[in-house]
N, C-alpha and C positions, 0 to 999 in steps of 0.2 A: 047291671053288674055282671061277671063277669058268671058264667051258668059253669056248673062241677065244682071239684077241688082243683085246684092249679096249685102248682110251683112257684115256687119264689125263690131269686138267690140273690146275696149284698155283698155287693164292695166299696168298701168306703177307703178313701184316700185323706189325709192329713189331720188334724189336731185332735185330744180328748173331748171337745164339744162333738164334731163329727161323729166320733166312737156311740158318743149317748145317743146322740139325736137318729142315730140308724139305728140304735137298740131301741130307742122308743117305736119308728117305724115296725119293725120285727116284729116287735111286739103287737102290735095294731094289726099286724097282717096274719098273726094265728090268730088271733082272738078271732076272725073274719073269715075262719077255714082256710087259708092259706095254708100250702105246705111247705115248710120251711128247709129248704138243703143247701148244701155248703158251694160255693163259687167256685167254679169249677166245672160243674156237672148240668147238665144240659136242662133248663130249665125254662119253663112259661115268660116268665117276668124276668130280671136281669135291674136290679136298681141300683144304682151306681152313686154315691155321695160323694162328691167331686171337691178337689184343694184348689186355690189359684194363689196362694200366698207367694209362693216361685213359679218361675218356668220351667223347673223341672217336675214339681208337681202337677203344672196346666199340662205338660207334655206329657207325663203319666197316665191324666184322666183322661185325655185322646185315646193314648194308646188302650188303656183297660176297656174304653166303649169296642172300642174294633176290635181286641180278643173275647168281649162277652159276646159280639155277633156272629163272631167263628162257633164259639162254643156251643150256642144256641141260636142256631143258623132261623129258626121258626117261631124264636123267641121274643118278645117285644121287650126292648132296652132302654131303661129310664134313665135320664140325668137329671141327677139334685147337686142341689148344693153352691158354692160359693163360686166355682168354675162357672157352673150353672146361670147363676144371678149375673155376673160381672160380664161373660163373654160370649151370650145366648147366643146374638149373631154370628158368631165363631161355630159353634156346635151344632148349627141349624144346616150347616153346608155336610156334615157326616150324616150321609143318608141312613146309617150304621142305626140313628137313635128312632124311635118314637114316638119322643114322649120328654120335654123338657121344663123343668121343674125351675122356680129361682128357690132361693131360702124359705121364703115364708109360707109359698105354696106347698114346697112337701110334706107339708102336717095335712094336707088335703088330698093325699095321692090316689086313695082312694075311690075318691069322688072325680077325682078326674081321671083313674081308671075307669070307672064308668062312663064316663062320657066317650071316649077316646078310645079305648083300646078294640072295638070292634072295627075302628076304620084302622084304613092303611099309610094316610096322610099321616105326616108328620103336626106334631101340635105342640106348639109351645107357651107357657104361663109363666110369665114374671114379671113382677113388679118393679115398677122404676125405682131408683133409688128414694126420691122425692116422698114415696110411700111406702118405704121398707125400713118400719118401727122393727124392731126385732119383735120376734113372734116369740110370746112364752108357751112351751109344752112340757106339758109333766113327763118325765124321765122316767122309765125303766127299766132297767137291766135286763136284758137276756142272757148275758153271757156266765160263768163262772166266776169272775175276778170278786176279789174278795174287796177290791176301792171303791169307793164311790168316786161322783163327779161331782164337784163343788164348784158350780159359773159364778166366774169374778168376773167376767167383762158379755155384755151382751149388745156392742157394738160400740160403735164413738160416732162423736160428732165433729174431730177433730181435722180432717182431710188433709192431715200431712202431705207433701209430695211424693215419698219415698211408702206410704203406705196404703194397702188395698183394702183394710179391714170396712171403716164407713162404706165402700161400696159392695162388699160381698157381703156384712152381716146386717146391715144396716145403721138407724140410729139406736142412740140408746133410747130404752122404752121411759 
């Protein structure tokens, strides 16, 4: 594991699942001595929770990988998330990352900080579709909002044409 206290900062891109699931992260990451500051600010870790429902959201999550390398030029840049899972071959050419996450692996990031983040190589974990049951994790808030998250849908099995959801969240459990 990673030796001292380190930094950690979150940007998360697209839907209220998103929102939770990187507050659960967050949350995992003080409990763990992490020091948690706001994105923006020059920091160890850099975890990115990525949209691909449009292409202005996939093009967003590009762009915010290459401004958190700017930011934190000495910082190791994770990608999670749906962008993550759906278009890993895509995001593996931005030498920007370190460390690429699909859906069900980033409740593990952890552990795959450990592994990983003393080398230099790029490394990537994600599951095929074919095994990507949606992952249940219990939800924490970190934030102030006084809403909760109520999950209605934890994937489909439906592979519409016009739709990305079965392939970035997976099936339903």
């Amino acid at each position: 594991m990673i030796k001292g206290q380190k930094t950690v900062s979150f940007y998360t891109l697209g839907c209220k699942l998103n929102q939770s699931e990187t507050s659960a992260i967050e949350n995992e990451f003080g409990q763990n001595g992490f020091k948690i500051i706001p994105y923006g600010e020059s920091s160890d870790i850099t975890i990115i929770n990525t949209c691909t429902v449009t292409n202005r959201a996939a093009k967003k999550s590009r762009n915010i990988i290459r401004q958190a390398k700017r930011i934190s030029p000495n910082g190791k840049i994770i990608a999670v998330g749906c962008y993550s899972q759906v278009y890993w071959q895509e995001l593996k050419n931005i030498s920007e990352i370190d460390l690429i996450l699909g859906n069900k692996e980033k409740f593990q990031i952890l552990e795959y900080l450990g592994k990983f983040v003393e080398d230099d190589d790029q490394k990537i974990a994600v599951d095929t579709i074919e095994n990507n049951e949606y992952f249940e994790k219990e939800f924490t808030s970190t934030t102030e909002r006084t809403r909760a998250i109520l999950k209605v849908q934890t994937g489909c099995d439906k592979f519409c044409s016009y739709c990305i959801v079965p392939y970035a969240r997976g099936l339903p459990a």
